[in-house]
C-alpha positions in Angstrom: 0.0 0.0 0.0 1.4 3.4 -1.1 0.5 6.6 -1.2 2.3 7.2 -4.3 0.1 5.6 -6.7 -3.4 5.9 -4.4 -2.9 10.0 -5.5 -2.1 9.5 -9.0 -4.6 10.7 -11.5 -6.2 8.7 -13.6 -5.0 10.1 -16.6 -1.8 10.0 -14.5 -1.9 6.3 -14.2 -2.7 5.7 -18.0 0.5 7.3 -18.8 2.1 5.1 -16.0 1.3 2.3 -17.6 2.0 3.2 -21.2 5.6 3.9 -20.2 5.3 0.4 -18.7 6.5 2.4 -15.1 3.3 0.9 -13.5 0.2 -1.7 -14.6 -3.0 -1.8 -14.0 -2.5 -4.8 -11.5 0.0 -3.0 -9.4 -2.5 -0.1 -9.2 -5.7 -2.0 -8.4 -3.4 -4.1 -5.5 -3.0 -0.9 -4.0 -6.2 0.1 -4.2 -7.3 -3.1 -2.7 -4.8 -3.2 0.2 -6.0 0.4 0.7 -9.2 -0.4 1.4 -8.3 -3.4 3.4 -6.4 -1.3 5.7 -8.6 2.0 5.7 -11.6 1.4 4.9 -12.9 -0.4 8.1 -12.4 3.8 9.5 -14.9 4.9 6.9 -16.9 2.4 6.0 -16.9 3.8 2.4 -17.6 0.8 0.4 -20.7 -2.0 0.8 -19.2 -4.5 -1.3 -15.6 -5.0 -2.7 -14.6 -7.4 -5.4 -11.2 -8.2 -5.2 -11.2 -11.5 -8.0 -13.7 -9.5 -10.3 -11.2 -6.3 -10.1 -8.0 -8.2 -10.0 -9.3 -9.9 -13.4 -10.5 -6.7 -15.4 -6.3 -6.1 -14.2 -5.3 -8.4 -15.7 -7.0 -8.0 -19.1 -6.2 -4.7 -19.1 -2.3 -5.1 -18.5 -2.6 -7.7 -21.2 -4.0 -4.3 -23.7 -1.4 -2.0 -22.6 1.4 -4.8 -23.0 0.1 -4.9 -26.5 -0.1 -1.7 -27.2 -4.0 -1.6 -27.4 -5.5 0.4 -24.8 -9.3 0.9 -24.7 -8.6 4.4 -23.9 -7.2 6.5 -20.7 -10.0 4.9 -18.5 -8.7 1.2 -19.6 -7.1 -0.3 -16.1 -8.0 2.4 -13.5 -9.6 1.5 -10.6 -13.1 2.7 -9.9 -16.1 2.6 -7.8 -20.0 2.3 -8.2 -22.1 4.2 -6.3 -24.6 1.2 -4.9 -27.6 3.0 -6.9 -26.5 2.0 -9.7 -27.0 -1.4 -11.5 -24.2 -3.2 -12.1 -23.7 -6.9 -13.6 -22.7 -9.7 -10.9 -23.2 -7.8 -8.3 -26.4 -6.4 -6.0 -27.6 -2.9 -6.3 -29.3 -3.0 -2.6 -29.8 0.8 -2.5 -28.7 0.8 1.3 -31.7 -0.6 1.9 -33.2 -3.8 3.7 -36.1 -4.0 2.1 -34.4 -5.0 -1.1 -34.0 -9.0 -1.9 -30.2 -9.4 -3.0 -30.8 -13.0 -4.2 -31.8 -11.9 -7.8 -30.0 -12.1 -11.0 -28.2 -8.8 -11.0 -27.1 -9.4 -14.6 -27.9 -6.0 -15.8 -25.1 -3.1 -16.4 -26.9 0.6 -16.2 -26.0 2.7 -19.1 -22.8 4.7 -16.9 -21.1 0.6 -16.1 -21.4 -0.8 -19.6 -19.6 2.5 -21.1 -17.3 2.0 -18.3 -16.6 -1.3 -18.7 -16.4 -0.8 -22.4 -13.7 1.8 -21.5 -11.4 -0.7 -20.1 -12.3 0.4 -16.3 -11.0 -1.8 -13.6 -14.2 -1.9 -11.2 -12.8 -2.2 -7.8 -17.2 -2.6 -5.8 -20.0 -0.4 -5.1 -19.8 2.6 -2.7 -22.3 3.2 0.4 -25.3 5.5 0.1 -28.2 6.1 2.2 -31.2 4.7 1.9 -32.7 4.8 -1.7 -29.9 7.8 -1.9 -32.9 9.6 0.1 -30.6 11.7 2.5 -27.2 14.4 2.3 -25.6 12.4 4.7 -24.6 8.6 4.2 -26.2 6.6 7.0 -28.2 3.8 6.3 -29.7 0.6 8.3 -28.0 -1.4 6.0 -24.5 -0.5 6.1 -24.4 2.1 9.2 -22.3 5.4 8.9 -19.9 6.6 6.4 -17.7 8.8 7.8 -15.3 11.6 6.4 -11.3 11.1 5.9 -10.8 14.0 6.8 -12.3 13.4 10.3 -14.0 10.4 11.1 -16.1 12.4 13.7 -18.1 14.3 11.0 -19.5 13.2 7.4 -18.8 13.4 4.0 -21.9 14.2 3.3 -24.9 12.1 0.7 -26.0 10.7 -1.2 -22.9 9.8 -3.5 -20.8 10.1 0.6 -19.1 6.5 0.3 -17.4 7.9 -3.3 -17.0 11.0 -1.9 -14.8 9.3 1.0 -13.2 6.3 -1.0 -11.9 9.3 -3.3 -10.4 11.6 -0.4 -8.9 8.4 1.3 -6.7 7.4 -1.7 -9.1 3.9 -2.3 -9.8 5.0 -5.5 -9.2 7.1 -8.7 -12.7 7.4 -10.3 -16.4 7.1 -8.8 -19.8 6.9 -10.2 -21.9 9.1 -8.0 -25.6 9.8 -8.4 -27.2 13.6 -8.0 -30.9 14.2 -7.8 -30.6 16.9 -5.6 -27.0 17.5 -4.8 -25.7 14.1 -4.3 -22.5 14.7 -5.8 -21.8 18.4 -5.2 -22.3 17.7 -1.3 -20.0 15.0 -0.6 -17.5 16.5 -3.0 -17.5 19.8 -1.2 -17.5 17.6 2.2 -14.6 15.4 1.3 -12.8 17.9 -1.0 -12.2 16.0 -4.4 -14.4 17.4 -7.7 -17.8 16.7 -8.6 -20.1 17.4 -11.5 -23.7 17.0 -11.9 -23.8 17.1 -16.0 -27.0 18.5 -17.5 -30.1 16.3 -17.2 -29.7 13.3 -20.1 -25.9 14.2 -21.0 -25.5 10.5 -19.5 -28.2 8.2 -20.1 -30.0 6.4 -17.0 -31.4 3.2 -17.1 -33.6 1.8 -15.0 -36.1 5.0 -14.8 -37.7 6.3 -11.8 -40.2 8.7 -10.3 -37.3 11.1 -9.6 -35.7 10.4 -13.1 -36.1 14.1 -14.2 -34.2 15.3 -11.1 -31.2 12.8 -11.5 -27.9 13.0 -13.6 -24.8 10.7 -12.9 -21.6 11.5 -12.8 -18.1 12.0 -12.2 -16.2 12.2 -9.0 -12.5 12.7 -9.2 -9.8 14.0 -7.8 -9.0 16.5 -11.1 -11.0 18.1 -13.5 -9.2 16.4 -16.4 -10.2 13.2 -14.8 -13.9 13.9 -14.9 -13.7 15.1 -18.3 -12.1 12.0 -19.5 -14.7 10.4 -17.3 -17.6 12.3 -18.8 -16.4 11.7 -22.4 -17.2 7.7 -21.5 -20.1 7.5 -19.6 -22.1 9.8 -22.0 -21.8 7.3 -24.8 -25.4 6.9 -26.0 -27.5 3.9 -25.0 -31.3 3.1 -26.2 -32.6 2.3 -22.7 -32.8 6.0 -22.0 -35.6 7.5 -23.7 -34.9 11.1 -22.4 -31.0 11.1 -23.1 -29.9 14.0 -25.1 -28.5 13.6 -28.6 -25.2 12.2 -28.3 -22.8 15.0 -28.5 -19.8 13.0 -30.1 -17.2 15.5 -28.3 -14.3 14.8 -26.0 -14.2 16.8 -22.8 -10.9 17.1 -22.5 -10.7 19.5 -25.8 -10.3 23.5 -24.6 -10.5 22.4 -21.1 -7.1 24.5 -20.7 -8.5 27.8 -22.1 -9.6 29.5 -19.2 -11.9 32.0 -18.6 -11.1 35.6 -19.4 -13.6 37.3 -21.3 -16.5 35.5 -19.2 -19.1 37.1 -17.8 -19.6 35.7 -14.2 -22.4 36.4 -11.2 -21.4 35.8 -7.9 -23.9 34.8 -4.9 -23.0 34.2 -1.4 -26.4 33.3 -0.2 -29.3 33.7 -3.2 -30.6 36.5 -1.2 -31.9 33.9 1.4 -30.3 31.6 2.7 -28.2 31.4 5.8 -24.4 30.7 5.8 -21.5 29.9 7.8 -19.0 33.0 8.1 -16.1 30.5 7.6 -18.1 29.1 4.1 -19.1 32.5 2.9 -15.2 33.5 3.5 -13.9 30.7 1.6 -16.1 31.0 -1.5 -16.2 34.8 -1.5 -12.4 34.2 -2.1 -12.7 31.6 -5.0 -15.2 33.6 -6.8 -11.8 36.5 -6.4 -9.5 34.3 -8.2 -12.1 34.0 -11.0 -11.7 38.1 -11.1 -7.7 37.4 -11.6 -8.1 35.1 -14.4 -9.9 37.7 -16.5 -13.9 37.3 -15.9 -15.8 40.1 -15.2 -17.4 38.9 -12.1 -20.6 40.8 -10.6 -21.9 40.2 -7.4 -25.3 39.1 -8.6 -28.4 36.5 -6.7 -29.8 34.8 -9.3 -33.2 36.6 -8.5 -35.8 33.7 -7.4 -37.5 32.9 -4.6 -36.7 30.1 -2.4 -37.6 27.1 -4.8 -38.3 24.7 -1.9 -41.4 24.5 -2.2 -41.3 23.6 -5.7 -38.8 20.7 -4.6 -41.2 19.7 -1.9 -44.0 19.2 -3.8 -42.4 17.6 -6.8 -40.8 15.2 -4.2 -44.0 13.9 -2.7 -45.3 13.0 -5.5 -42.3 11.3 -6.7 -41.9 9.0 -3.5 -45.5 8.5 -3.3 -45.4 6.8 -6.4 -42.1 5.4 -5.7 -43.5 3.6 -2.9 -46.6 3.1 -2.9 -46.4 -0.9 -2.5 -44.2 -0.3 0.2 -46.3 -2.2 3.5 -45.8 -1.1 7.4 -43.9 -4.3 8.0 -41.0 -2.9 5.3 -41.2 0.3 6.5 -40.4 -0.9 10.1 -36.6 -1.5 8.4 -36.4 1.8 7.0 -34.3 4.6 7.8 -36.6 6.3 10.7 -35.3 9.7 9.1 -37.0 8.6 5.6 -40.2 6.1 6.4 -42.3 8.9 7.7 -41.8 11.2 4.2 -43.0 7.9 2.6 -46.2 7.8 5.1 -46.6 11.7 4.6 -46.6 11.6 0.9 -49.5 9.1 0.5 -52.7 10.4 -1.6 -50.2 13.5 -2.2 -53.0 15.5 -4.6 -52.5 15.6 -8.2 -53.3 18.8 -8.2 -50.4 20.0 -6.1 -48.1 18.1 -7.6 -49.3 19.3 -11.1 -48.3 23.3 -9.8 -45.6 22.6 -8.6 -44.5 21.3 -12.0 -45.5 24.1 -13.2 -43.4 26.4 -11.0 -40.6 24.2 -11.8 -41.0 25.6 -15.6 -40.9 28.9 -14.6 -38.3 28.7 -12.4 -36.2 26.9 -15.6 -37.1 30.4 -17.8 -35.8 32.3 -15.1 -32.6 30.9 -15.4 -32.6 30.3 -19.1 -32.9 34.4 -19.4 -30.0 34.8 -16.1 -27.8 33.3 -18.3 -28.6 35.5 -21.1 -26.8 38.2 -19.0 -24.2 36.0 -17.3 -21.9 32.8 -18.6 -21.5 30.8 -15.3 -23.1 31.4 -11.8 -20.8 30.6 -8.4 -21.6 30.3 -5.2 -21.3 27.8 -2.2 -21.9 24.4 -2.6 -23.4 23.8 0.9 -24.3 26.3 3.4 -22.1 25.0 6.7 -19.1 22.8 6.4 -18.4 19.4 7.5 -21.2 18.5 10.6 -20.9 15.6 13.2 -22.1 11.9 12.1 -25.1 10.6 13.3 -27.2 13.4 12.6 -29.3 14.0 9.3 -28.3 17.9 9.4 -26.4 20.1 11.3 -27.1 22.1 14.6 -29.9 25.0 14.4 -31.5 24.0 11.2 -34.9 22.5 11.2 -35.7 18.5 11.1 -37.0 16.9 7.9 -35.7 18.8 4.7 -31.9 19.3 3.6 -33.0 22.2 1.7 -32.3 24.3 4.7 -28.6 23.6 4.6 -28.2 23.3 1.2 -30.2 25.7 -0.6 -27.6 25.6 -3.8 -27.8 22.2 -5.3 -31.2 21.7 -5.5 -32.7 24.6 -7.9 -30.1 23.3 -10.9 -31.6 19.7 -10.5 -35.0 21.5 -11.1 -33.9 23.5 -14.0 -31.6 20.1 -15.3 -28.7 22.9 -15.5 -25.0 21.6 -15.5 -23.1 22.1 -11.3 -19.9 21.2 -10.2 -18.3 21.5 -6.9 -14.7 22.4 -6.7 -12.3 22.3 -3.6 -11.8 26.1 -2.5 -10.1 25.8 0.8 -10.7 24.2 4.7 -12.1 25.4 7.5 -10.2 26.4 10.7 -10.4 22.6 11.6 -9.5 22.0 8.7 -12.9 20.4 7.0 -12.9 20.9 3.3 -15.1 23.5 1.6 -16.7 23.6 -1.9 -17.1 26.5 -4.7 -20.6 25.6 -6.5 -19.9 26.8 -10.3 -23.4 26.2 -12.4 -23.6 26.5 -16.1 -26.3 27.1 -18.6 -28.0 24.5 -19.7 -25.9 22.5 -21.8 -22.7 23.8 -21.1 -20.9 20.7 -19.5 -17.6 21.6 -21.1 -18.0 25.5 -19.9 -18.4 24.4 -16.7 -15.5 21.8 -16.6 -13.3 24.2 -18.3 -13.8 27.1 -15.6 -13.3 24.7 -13.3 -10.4 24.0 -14.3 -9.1 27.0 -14.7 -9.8 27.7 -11.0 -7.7 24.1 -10.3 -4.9 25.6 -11.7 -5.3 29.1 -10.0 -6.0 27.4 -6.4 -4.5 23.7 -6.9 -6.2 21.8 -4.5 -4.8 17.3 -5.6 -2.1 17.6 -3.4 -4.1 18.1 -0.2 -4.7 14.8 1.3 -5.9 13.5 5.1 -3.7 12.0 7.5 -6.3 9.1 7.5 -4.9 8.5 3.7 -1.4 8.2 5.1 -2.1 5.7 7.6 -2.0 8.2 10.3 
């Protein structure tokens, strides 16, 4: 086990292994030992593979050897968010109430273009419940906690990727975002995150909350996730509602930068409530941005609170979701999530119907913001890094997330495209996240300012002492 491969990028890795300084099976060894030896601290992973992954090692040494590659994904190690279906192995959804002796022998859309890709797929990362919460705690497979302190979290629904990434287990992860599942545990652990726009990677098996949910990248570098996005947004015919395959690799202009850009700054959307040490932080990103040659206007993005668009949208969508579900499977249910799956029963059509509507509205709102301005920062979340054990911090109300993260959710609604990007830590040193959101359809814009902020304010070489074995 060594911390000298565990931090190499992906792309790093590829070129490790076409100089023949490295193979695939030394890599995924160390990622296995890693995990072996800290993952019982985090509890980041639900299932691990070692024959499976040691295998796709082997197979993809034997390419590289040969000088045939699948690409800059073939041989690195990566992890499944346990949403996701994946072929051979269960997709439990951190839940009890799911039987695990089924076939499994199914790939969703993001795992077959992996796999395609060469990927070396190390086992599926923890989530909470049905990926219902921003913190990862689940009956199923207890707490996730957060490298960079095992006392607090690194945050939900994608936490257990978020985690494996920050500790070194990994080099890519498959997280899940229907509400800011990837933004929060990136900002939480402090590795990258991107929620692409709704459809630029196709989802298979639909649900209820389909038109809230993208998956994505999590990475440790922006190139990473753009070499990550260029793979798992490979069409596939399951997914009705994908967009046109955009036959474009993310890596191109991803170096050039963002002077000339016209960019609105936010600290709070003109209601929300946020830590001083958060606000600090991300007022200083959105600086750098300034530095680099955007314009940058301190600018809310002028709509109300959207909550309870999100509310009512969200009823619906779990009372439909689960509306088999009897009281004797709800007994084995998260006791934070069963009682919105009681509340949301009968939920009016009605309701649900306006809220829809508002949903539109609030999506031509933005559509015309971004008339004005190219990208839109702000925080990711609005307090850092909070205990375990609790479903949201201290002094914010029981029973909706939006409170404490007012940021992610409105671009799920409006399907824009939202990364979050390490800025800097907290006194206690708990890592923060910049929340940069693009119009829609502007996944490259949004990796390439990104990036240009990685460079700016490099942020790979910060690891936790956790990673080191301390």
């Amino acid at each position: 086990m060594t911390t000298d491969i565990a931090f190499l990028s992906a792309l790093d890795l590829a070129a490790r292994y076409a100089d023949g300084s490295l193979s695939p099976v030394e890599a995924t060894r160390d990622s296995l030992d890693r995990i072996a030896a800290i993952d019982p601290a985090i509890n980041a992973f639900c299932l691990v593979d070692a024959e499976s992954a040691l295998a796709d090692a082997r197979r993809s040494e034997d390419r590289w050897r040969r000088g045939a590659p699948l690409g800059p994904l073939d041989g690195v190690p990566t992890t499944i968010k346990d949403i996701v279906l994946t072929r051979g192995w269960p997709t439990l959804r951190g839940s009890k109430t799911i039987d695990p002796d089924q076939p499994w022998d199914e790939d969703g859309p993001a795992v077959a273009r992996l796999r395609e890709a060469g990927a070396v797929l190390l086992g599926k990362t923890t989530t909470p419940e049905f990926a219902a919460k921003a913190v990862t705690e689940s009956p199923l497979t207890g707490i996730t906690r957060n490298p960079w302190n095992p006392e607090v979290t690194p945050g939900g629904s994608s936490g257990g990727a978020g985690a494996a990434l920050a500790a070194g287990l990994c080099h890519l992860a498959l997280g899940t975002d229907a509400g800011g599942s990837i933004r929060i545990p990136a900002s939480f652990s402090g590795v990258f995150g991107i929620k692409p726009t709704f459809g630029r990677v196709p989802v298979y098996p639909p649900t209820p909350y389909a038109t809230f949910a993208s998956f994505g990248p999590m990475t440790r570098t922006v190139a990473d996730a753009a070499a990550m996005l260029t793979v798992i947004s490979r069409p596939d015919s399951r997914d009705w509602t994908a967009l046109p395959f955009d036959d474009r690799d993310y890596g191109d202009g991803l170096d050039d930068g963002v002077a000339g850009l016209r960019i609105a700054y936010s600290a709070d959307f003109g209601y929300a409530r946020v830590d001083p040490q958060v606000a600090a932080l991300v007022e200083s990103a959105a600086r750098a941005f300034a530095e680099l040659g955007a314009t940058v206007e301190a600018a809310d993005p002028g709509f109300d609170d959207p909550t309870p668009i999100r509310r009512g949208l969200w009823q619906g969508a779990t009372a439909l979701a689960f509306r088999d579900m009897d009281e004797e499977k709800l007994a084995l249910m998260d006791p934070d999530f069963a009682p919105g799956i009681r509340g949301a029963k009968d939920y009016p059509l009605l309701d649900y119907m306006a809220a829809d509507m508002a949903r539109n509205a609030l999506g031509r709102h933005m559509c015309a913001f971004h008339q004005q301005f190219d990208l839109l920062l702000s925080p990711v979340t609005a307090v850092p890094p909070f205990p375990v054990g609790r479903a949201q911090p201290d002094g914010f109300p029981a029973g909706d997330t939006a409170h404490w993260v007012p940021f992610c959710f409105p671009f799920n609604l409006t399907r824009q495209p939202a990364a979050s990007v390490p800025c800097g830590f907290t006194e206690s040193g708990l890592p923060v996240g910049l929340h940069i959101v693009g119009p829609l359809y502007a996944d490259a814009l949004v990796l390439r300012a990104a990036r240009a902020f990685e460079r700016a304010r490099p942020w790979a070489h910060h690891r936790p002492a956790l990673a080191d074995g301390k």
